[in-house]
VOGU-3710 file (C-alpha; in Angstrom, 3 decimals, decimal comma):
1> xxxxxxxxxx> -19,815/39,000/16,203  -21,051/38,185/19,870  -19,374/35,327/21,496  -21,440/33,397/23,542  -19,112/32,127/26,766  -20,736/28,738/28,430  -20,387/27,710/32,350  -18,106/24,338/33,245  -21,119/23,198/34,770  -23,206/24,340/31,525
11> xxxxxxxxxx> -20,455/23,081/29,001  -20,876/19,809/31,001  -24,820/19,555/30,653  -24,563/19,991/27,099  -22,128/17,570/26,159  -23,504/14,525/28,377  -26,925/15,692/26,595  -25,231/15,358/23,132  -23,921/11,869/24,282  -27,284/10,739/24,944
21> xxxxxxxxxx> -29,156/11,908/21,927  -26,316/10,427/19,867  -26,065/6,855/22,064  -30,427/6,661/21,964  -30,815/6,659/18,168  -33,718/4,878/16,872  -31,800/0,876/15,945  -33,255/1,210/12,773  -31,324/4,436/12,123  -27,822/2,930/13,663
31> xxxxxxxxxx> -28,560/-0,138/10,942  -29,067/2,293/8,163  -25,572/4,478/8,966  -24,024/0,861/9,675  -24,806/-0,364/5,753  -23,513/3,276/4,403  -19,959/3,370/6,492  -16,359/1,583/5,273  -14,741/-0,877/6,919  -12,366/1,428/9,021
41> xxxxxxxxxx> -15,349/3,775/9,683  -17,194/0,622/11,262  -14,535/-0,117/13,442  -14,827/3,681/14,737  -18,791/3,070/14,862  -18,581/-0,201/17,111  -16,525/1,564/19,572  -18,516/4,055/19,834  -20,627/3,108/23,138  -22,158/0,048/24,313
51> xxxxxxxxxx> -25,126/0,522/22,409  -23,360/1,199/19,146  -21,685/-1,737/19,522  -24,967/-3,667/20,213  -26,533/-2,495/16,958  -22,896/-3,459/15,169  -22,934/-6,938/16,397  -25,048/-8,461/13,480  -23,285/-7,042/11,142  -20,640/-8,248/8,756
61> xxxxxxxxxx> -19,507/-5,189/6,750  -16,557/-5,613/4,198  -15,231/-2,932/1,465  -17,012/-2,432/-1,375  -14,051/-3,358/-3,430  -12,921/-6,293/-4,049  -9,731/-5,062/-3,939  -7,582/-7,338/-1,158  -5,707/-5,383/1,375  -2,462/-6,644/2,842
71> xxxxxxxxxx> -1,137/-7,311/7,046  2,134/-7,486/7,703  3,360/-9,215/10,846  6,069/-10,688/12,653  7,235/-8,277/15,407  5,411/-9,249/18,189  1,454/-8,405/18,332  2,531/-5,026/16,162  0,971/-5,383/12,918  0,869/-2,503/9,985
81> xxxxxxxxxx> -2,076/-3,203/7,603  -2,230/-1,456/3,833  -5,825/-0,597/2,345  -6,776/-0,386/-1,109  -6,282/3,434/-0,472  -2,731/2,672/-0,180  -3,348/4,402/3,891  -1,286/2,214/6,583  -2,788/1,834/9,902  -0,994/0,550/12,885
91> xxxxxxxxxx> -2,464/-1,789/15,165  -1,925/-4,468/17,840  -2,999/-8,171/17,092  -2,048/-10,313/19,967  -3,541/-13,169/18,130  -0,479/-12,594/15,734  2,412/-12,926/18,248  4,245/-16,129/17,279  2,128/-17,302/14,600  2,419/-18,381/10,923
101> xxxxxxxxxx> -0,331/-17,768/8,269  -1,144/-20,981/6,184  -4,433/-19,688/4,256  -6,426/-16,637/3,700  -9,692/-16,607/2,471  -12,994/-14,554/2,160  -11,437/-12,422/5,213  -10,686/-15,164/7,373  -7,049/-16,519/8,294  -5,699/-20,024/9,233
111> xxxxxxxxxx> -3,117/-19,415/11,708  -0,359/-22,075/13,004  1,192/-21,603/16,400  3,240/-23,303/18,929  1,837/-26,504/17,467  -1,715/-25,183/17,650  -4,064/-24,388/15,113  -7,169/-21,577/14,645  -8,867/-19,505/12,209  -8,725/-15,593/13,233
121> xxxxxxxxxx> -10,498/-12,914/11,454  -8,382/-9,433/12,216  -10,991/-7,257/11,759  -12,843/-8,365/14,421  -10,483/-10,408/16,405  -13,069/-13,400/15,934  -11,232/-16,566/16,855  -12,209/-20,326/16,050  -9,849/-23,204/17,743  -9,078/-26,110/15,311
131> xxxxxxxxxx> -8,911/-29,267/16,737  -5,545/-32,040/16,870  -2,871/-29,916/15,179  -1,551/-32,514/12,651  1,835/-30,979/12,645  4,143/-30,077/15,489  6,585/-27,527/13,733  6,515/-25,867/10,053  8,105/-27,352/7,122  7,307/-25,835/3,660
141> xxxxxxxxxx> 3,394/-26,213/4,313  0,720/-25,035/2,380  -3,225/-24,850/3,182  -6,350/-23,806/2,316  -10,502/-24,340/3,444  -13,035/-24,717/1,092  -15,661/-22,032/2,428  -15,751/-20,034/5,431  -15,249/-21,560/8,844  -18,741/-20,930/10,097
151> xxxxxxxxxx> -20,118/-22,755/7,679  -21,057/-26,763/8,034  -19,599/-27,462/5,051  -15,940/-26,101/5,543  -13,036/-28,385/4,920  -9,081/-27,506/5,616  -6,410/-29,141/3,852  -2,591/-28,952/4,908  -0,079/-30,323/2,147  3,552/-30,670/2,733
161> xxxxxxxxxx> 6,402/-33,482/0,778  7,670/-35,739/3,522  9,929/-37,291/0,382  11,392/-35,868/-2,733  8,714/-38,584/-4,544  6,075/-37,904/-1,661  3,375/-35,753/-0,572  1,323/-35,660/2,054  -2,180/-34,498/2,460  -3,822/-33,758/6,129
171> xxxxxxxxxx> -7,880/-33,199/6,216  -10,411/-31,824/8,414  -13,637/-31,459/7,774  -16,271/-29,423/9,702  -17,698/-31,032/13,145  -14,974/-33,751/13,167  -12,052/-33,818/15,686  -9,944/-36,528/13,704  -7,610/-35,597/10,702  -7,784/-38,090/8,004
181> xxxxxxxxxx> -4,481/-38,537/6,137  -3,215/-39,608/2,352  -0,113/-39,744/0,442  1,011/-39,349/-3,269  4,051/-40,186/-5,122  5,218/-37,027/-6,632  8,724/-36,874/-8,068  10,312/-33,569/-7,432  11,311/-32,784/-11,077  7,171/-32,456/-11,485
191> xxxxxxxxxx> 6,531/-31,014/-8,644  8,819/-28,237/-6,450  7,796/-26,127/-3,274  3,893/-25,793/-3,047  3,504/-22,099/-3,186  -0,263/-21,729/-3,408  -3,183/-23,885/-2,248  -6,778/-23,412/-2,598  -10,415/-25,034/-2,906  -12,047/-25,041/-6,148
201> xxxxxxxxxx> -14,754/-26,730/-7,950  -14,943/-29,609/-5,225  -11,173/-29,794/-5,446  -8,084/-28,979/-3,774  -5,748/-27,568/-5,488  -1,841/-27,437/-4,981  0,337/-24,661/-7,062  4,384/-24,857/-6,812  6,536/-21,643/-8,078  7,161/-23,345/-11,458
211> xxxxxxxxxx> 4,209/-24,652/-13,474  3,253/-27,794/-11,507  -0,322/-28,209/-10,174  -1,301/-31,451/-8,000  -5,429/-31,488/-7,677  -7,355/-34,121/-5,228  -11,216/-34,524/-5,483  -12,296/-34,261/-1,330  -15,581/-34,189/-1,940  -16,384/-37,333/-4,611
221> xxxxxxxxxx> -13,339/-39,597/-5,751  -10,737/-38,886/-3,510  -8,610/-39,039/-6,551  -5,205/-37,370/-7,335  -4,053/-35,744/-10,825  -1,292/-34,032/-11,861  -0,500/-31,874/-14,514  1,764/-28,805/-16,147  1,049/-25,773/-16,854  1,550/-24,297/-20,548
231> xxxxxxxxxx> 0,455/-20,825/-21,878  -1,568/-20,140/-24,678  -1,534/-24,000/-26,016  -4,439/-24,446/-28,368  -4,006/-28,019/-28,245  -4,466/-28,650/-24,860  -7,900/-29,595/-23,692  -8,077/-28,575/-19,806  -8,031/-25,533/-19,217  -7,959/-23,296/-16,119
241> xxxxxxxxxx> -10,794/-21,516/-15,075  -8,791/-19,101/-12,485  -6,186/-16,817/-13,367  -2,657/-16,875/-11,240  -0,838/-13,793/-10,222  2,855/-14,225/-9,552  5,099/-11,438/-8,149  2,192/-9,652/-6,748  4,192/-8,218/-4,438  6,199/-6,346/-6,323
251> xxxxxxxxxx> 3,283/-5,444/-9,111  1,735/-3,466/-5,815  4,846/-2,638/-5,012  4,222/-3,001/-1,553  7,425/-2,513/0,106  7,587/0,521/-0,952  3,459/1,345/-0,149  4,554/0,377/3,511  7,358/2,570/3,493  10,045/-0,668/4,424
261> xxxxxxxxxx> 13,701/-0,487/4,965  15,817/-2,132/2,068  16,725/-5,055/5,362  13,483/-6,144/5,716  11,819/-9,608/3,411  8,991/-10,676/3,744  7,346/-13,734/3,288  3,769/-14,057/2,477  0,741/-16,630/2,108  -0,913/-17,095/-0,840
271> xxxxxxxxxx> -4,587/-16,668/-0,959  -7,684/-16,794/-3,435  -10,352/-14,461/-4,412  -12,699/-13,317/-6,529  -12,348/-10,130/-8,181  -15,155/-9,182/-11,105  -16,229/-11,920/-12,641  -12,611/-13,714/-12,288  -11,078/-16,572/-9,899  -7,767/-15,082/-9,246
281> xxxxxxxxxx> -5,125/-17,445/-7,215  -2,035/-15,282/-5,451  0,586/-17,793/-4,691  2,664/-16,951/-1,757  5,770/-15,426/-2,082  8,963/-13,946/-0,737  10,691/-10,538/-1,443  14,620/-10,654/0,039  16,203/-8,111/1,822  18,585/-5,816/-0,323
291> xxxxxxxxxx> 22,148/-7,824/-0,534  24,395/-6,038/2,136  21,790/-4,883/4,047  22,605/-4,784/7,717  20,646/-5,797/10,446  17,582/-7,759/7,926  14,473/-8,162/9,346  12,105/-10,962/8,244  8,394/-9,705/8,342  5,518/-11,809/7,649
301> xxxxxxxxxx> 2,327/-10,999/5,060  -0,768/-11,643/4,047  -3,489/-11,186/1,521  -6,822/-10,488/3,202  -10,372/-9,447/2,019  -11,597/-6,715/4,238  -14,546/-8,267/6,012  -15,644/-8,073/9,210  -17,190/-11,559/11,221  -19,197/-11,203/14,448
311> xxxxxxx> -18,974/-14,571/16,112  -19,943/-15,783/19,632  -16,515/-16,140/21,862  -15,086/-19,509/22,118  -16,161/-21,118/19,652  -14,306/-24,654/18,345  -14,577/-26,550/15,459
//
Protein backbone atom coordinates (compact mmCIF):
# COMPACT_ATOMS: atom_id res chain seq x y z
CA UNK A 1 0.00 0.00 0.00
CA UNK A 2 1.25 3.65 -0.85
CA UNK A 3 1.90 5.81 2.08
CA UNK A 4 1.07 9.17 1.62
CA UNK A 5 3.91 11.42 3.70
CA UNK A 6 2.38 15.12 4.61
CA UNK A 7 4.62 18.49 5.01
CA UNK A 8 4.90 20.16 8.82
CA UNK A 9 3.56 23.05 7.22
CA UNK A 10 0.80 20.77 5.39
CA UNK A 11 0.16 18.55 8.58
CA UNK A 12 -0.38 21.99 10.23
CA UNK A 13 -3.04 23.34 7.61
CA UNK A 14 -4.98 20.34 8.00
CA UNK A 15 -5.34 20.06 11.53
CA UNK A 16 -6.19 23.90 12.30
CA UNK A 17 -8.79 23.20 9.30
CA UNK A 18 -10.20 20.16 11.23
CA UNK A 19 -10.38 22.44 14.38
CA UNK A 20 -12.48 24.81 12.64
CA UNK A 21 -14.96 22.61 10.92
CA UNK A 22 -15.35 20.82 14.26
CA UNK A 23 -15.51 24.32 16.56
CA UNK A 24 -18.23 25.98 13.57
CA UNK A 25 -20.92 23.28 13.83
CA UNK A 26 -24.33 24.37 13.13
CA UNK A 27 -25.75 25.15 17.37
CA UNK A 28 -28.49 23.13 16.54
CA UNK A 29 -26.21 20.16 15.82
CA UNK A 30 -23.89 20.83 19.15
CA UNK A 31 -27.58 20.75 21.09
CA UNK A 32 -28.49 17.53 19.46
CA UNK A 33 -24.86 15.63 20.37
CA UNK A 34 -25.25 17.56 23.85
CA UNK A 35 -28.85 15.59 24.67
CA UNK A 36 -27.19 12.10 23.31
CA UNK A 37 -23.71 12.29 25.51
CA UNK A 38 -23.26 11.02 29.48
CA UNK A 39 -22.44 12.99 32.09
CA UNK A 40 -18.56 12.42 31.94
CA UNK A 41 -18.74 12.74 28.10
CA UNK A 42 -20.34 16.34 28.70
CA UNK A 43 -17.72 17.39 30.81
CA UNK A 44 -15.21 16.39 27.83
CA UNK A 45 -17.75 18.29 25.38
CA UNK A 46 -17.76 21.69 27.44
CA UNK A 47 -14.11 21.80 27.37
CA UNK A 48 -13.89 21.38 24.21
CA UNK A 49 -13.45 25.16 22.87
CA UNK A 50 -15.08 28.28 23.69
CA UNK A 51 -17.82 27.70 21.50
CA UNK A 52 -18.57 24.23 22.77
CA UNK A 53 -18.77 25.49 25.92
CA UNK A 54 -21.19 28.29 24.77
CA UNK A 55 -23.64 25.79 23.31
CA UNK A 56 -23.14 23.63 26.83
CA UNK A 57 -24.06 26.47 29.00
CA UNK A 58 -27.93 25.90 28.92
CA UNK A 59 -27.72 22.72 29.55
CA UNK A 60 -28.30 20.60 32.61
CA UNK A 61 -27.44 17.00 31.62
CA UNK A 62 -27.57 14.23 34.39
CA UNK A 63 -27.26 10.22 33.90
CA UNK A 64 -29.89 8.48 32.68
CA UNK A 65 -29.94 6.34 35.73
CA UNK A 66 -31.11 7.06 38.62
CA UNK A 67 -28.56 5.29 40.06
CA UNK A 68 -26.61 7.82 42.77
CA UNK A 69 -22.92 7.94 42.43
CA UNK A 70 -20.68 8.53 45.42
CA UNK A 71 -17.51 11.55 46.24
CA UNK A 72 -15.25 10.92 48.61
CA UNK A 73 -13.33 13.76 50.23
CA UNK A 74 -11.29 14.91 52.93
CA UNK A 75 -7.65 15.22 51.74
CA UNK A 76 -7.39 18.52 50.70
CA UNK A 77 -9.21 19.64 47.26
CA UNK A 78 -8.34 15.76 46.04
CA UNK A 79 -11.53 14.10 45.62
CA UNK A 80 -12.09 10.37 43.99
CA UNK A 81 -15.70 10.06 42.69
CA UNK A 82 -17.38 6.34 41.91
CA UNK A 83 -20.03 6.09 38.95
CA UNK A 84 -22.72 3.74 38.61
CA UNK A 85 -20.16 1.95 36.27
CA UNK A 86 -18.26 1.26 39.31
CA UNK A 87 -15.15 3.59 37.11
CA UNK A 88 -13.26 6.04 39.71
CA UNK A 89 -12.17 9.29 38.42
CA UNK A 90 -9.82 11.56 40.17
CA UNK A 91 -10.34 15.10 40.39
CA UNK A 92 -9.60 18.37 42.22
CA UNK A 93 -12.51 20.24 44.07
CA UNK A 94 -11.14 23.21 45.81
CA UNK A 95 -14.59 23.95 46.94
CA UNK A 96 -14.07 20.70 49.09
CA UNK A 97 -10.90 21.69 51.04
CA UNK A 98 -12.01 22.04 54.67
CA UNK A 99 -15.56 21.46 54.33
CA UNK A 100 -18.30 19.19 55.78
CA UNK A 101 -21.33 17.89 53.76
CA UNK A 102 -24.72 18.39 55.66
CA UNK A 103 -27.27 17.46 52.68
CA UNK A 104 -27.31 16.12 49.25
CA UNK A 105 -30.01 16.40 47.05
CA UNK A 106 -31.15 16.27 43.32
CA UNK A 107 -27.22 16.81 42.56
CA UNK A 108 -26.72 19.65 44.67
CA UNK A 109 -24.65 19.73 48.08
CA UNK A 110 -24.95 21.85 51.30
CA UNK A 111 -21.54 22.41 52.40
CA UNK A 112 -20.38 23.81 56.01
CA UNK A 113 -17.04 25.51 56.33
CA UNK A 114 -15.03 27.58 58.60
CA UNK A 115 -18.35 28.76 59.98
CA UNK A 116 -19.68 29.49 56.50
CA UNK A 117 -22.31 28.03 54.62
CA UNK A 118 -23.07 27.30 50.54
CA UNK A 119 -24.63 24.97 48.25
CA UNK A 120 -21.98 23.54 45.55
CA UNK A 121 -22.87 21.40 42.70
CA UNK A 122 -19.44 19.28 41.74
CA UNK A 123 -20.21 18.72 38.45
CA UNK A 124 -20.11 22.01 37.50
CA UNK A 125 -18.44 23.74 40.31
CA UNK A 126 -21.71 25.98 40.55
CA UNK A 127 -21.58 27.72 43.90
CA UNK A 128 -24.50 29.54 45.87
CA UNK A 129 -23.42 31.51 49.29
CA UNK A 130 -25.96 30.99 52.16
CA UNK A 131 -26.48 33.73 54.23
CA UNK A 132 -25.76 34.09 58.52
CA UNK A 133 -24.26 30.67 59.23
CA UNK A 134 -26.38 29.70 62.31
CA UNK A 135 -23.65 27.60 63.70
CA UNK A 136 -20.02 28.37 64.34
CA UNK A 137 -18.48 24.75 64.61
CA UNK A 138 -20.10 21.11 63.95
CA UNK A 139 -21.79 19.14 66.51
CA UNK A 140 -23.76 16.01 65.39
CA UNK A 141 -25.81 18.16 62.74
CA UNK A 142 -28.06 17.07 60.29
CA UNK A 143 -29.77 19.04 57.21
CA UNK A 144 -31.65 18.98 54.38
CA UNK A 145 -33.62 21.66 51.60
CA UNK A 146 -36.81 21.05 50.36
CA UNK A 147 -36.18 21.56 46.46
CA UNK A 148 -33.31 22.75 44.61
CA UNK A 149 -31.55 25.95 45.53
CA UNK A 150 -32.48 27.85 42.42
CA UNK A 151 -35.75 27.55 43.01
CA UNK A 152 -38.02 30.36 45.01
CA UNK A 153 -39.43 27.96 46.95
CA UNK A 154 -36.31 26.22 48.59
CA UNK A 155 -36.12 25.93 52.32
CA UNK A 156 -32.92 24.49 54.47
CA UNK A 157 -33.29 23.07 57.75
CA UNK A 158 -30.27 22.34 60.22
CA UNK A 159 -31.25 20.09 63.35
CA UNK A 160 -28.91 19.36 66.11
CA UNK A 161 -29.87 18.38 70.35
CA UNK A 162 -28.45 21.20 72.41
CA UNK A 163 -29.92 18.85 75.53
CA UNK A 164 -30.38 15.19 76.05
CA UNK A 165 -34.45 16.32 76.23
CA UNK A 166 -33.80 19.09 73.46
CA UNK A 167 -33.63 19.74 69.91
CA UNK A 168 -33.09 22.42 68.00
CA UNK A 169 -34.31 23.39 64.63
CA UNK A 170 -32.54 26.34 62.43
CA UNK A 171 -34.59 27.61 59.12
CA UNK A 172 -33.99 29.45 56.06
CA UNK A 173 -36.12 29.97 53.58
CA UNK A 174 -35.42 31.28 50.03
CA UNK A 175 -34.82 35.28 49.62
CA UNK A 176 -34.53 35.77 53.42
CA UNK A 177 -31.21 36.60 55.22
CA UNK A 178 -32.58 35.82 58.86
CA UNK A 179 -32.70 32.19 60.32
CA UNK A 180 -35.76 31.60 62.27
CA UNK A 181 -35.25 29.21 65.21
CA UNK A 182 -37.48 26.49 67.38
CA UNK A 183 -36.96 23.98 69.97
CA UNK A 184 -38.51 20.56 71.03
CA UNK A 185 -38.33 18.50 74.05
CA UNK A 186 -37.09 15.21 72.95
CA UNK A 187 -35.89 12.74 75.57
CA UNK A 188 -32.94 10.82 74.37
CA UNK A 189 -34.33 7.28 75.06
CA UNK A 190 -36.86 8.34 71.92
CA UNK A 191 -34.70 9.92 70.08
CA UNK A 192 -30.58 9.19 69.53
CA UNK A 193 -28.10 10.79 66.91
CA UNK A 194 -30.08 12.23 63.85
CA UNK A 195 -28.60 10.25 61.07
CA UNK A 196 -30.78 11.29 58.14
CA UNK A 197 -32.79 14.42 57.35
CA UNK A 198 -34.89 15.24 54.49
CA UNK A 199 -38.01 17.25 53.02
CA UNK A 200 -41.07 15.44 52.31
CA UNK A 201 -44.65 16.02 51.76
CA UNK A 202 -44.40 19.71 53.20
CA UNK A 203 -42.42 18.24 56.07
CA UNK A 204 -39.13 17.89 57.50
CA UNK A 205 -38.18 14.97 58.46
CA UNK A 206 -35.50 13.82 61.11
CA UNK A 207 -34.22 9.93 61.08
CA UNK A 208 -31.77 8.72 64.09
CA UNK A 209 -29.77 5.21 63.63
CA UNK A 210 -32.42 3.37 65.71
CA UNK A 211 -36.09 3.68 64.76
CA UNK A 212 -36.91 7.23 65.93
CA UNK A 213 -38.34 9.79 63.46
CA UNK A 214 -39.09 13.56 64.66
CA UNK A 215 -41.32 15.36 61.67
CA UNK A 216 -42.14 19.35 61.73
CA UNK A 217 -44.77 20.82 59.26
CA UNK A 218 -42.59 24.19 57.73
CA UNK A 219 -44.87 24.91 55.40
CA UNK A 220 -48.60 24.93 57.34
CA UNK A 221 -48.66 24.19 61.23
CA UNK A 222 -45.34 24.51 62.30
CA UNK A 223 -46.13 21.52 64.36
CA UNK A 224 -43.83 18.75 65.78
CA UNK A 225 -44.62 14.82 65.99
CA UNK A 226 -42.84 12.07 66.96
CA UNK A 227 -43.04 8.61 66.43
CA UNK A 228 -41.28 4.86 66.20
CA UNK A 229 -40.68 2.94 63.72
CA UNK A 230 -42.06 -0.82 63.59
CA UNK A 231 -41.87 -3.32 60.63
CA UNK A 232 -44.54 -5.04 59.10
CA UNK A 233 -47.26 -3.94 61.94
CA UNK A 234 -50.70 -4.37 60.48
CA UNK A 235 -52.11 -2.48 63.21
CA UNK A 236 -50.50 0.57 62.83
CA UNK A 237 -52.21 3.24 60.84
CA UNK A 238 -49.31 5.66 59.48
CA UNK A 239 -47.42 4.42 57.36
CA UNK A 240 -44.28 5.49 55.45
CA UNK A 241 -44.40 6.35 52.06
CA UNK A 242 -40.38 6.22 51.49
CA UNK A 243 -38.31 3.34 51.93
CA UNK A 244 -34.89 3.65 54.21
CA UNK A 245 -31.66 2.05 53.28
CA UNK A 246 -29.27 1.41 56.14
CA UNK A 247 -25.69 0.10 55.66
CA UNK A 248 -25.62 1.25 52.15
CA UNK A 249 -22.25 1.45 52.29
CA UNK A 250 -21.39 -1.73 52.73
CA UNK A 251 -24.46 -3.23 50.41
CA UNK A 252 -22.27 -1.26 47.48
CA UNK A 253 -19.53 -2.28 49.05
CA UNK A 254 -17.83 0.75 48.36
CA UNK A 255 -14.64 0.53 50.10
CA UNK A 256 -13.75 -1.98 48.30
CA UNK A 257 -15.25 -0.30 44.66
CA UNK A 258 -12.71 2.57 45.59
CA UNK A 259 -10.01 0.31 46.12
CA UNK A 260 -9.41 1.78 50.12
CA UNK A 261 -6.83 0.72 52.55
CA UNK A 262 -8.26 -1.33 55.60
CA UNK A 263 -7.02 2.40 57.78
CA UNK A 264 -9.22 4.47 56.14
CA UNK A 265 -13.37 5.26 57.62
CA UNK A 266 -15.34 7.14 56.27
CA UNK A 267 -18.09 9.09 57.23
CA UNK A 268 -20.87 9.99 54.99
CA UNK A 269 -24.13 12.25 54.62
CA UNK A 270 -27.24 10.91 54.16
CA UNK A 271 -29.26 11.96 51.24
CA UNK A 272 -32.75 11.33 49.45
CA UNK A 273 -33.81 10.31 46.08
CA UNK A 274 -36.00 8.97 43.91
CA UNK A 275 -35.31 5.86 42.23
CA UNK A 276 -38.39 4.19 39.97
CA UNK A 277 -41.35 4.94 41.28
CA UNK A 278 -39.87 4.84 45.05
CA UNK A 279 -38.81 7.63 47.76
CA UNK A 280 -35.72 6.07 49.04
CA UNK A 281 -34.01 7.90 52.26
CA UNK A 282 -30.00 6.88 52.77
CA UNK A 283 -29.19 7.85 56.25
CA UNK A 284 -25.66 8.81 56.76
CA UNK A 285 -23.31 6.58 58.00
CA UNK A 286 -19.85 5.59 59.10
CA UNK A 287 -17.63 2.55 58.13
CA UNK A 288 -14.42 2.26 60.82
CA UNK A 289 -11.10 1.61 59.98
CA UNK A 290 -9.98 -2.14 60.43
CA UNK A 291 -9.00 -2.52 64.39
CA UNK A 292 -5.09 -2.34 64.42
CA UNK A 293 -4.81 -0.57 61.49
CA UNK A 294 -1.91 1.82 61.49
CA UNK A 295 -1.79 5.15 60.39
CA UNK A 296 -6.17 5.48 59.88
CA UNK A 297 -7.27 7.92 57.72
CA UNK A 298 -10.74 9.51 58.07
CA UNK A 299 -12.24 10.28 54.54
CA UNK A 300 -15.40 11.98 54.00
CA UNK A 301 -18.55 10.79 51.51
CA UNK A 302 -21.34 11.53 49.87
CA UNK A 303 -24.35 10.41 47.95
CA UNK A 304 -24.87 12.52 44.85
CA UNK A 305 -27.22 12.39 41.75
CA UNK A 306 -25.17 13.01 38.70
CA UNK A 307 -26.51 16.29 37.39
CA UNK A 308 -24.99 18.99 36.02
CA UNK A 309 -26.29 22.98 37.00
CA UNK A 310 -25.20 25.95 34.86
CA UNK A 311 -25.63 28.96 37.08
CA UNK A 312 -24.51 32.62 36.72
CA UNK A 313 -21.23 33.21 39.11
CA UNK A 314 -21.87 34.71 42.40
CA UNK A 315 -24.88 34.15 43.06
CA UNK A 316 -26.36 34.42 46.99
CA UNK A 317 -29.31 33.39 48.49
Amino acid sequence: MEQIEMSEADSNKFQMTWQLQWSTLPHDLLLQIIDRLGLIEFLSFHGVCKDWRLASSISSPEEKSRDLWFLTYGEGSKCSLLSKQDKIYKIDLPELDGATCLASYKGWLLLFCNGSMFFFSPFSRAKIDVPNCPITELSDHAAAFSCLPTSQNCIIAVISRTSDEELELHMLFKGSNQWSKCNFSCEKRNLNTITGAMFHNGEFNFLDRFEGLVTFDACKSKEWNSYRLVKNDKSVKNVLDYYIQRDHLVFKDIKGKMELEDNVSITTCGTFYLRGKHNILIPGETIEAEEGSESSKNLKGVWIHPRYFHIEPNQTW
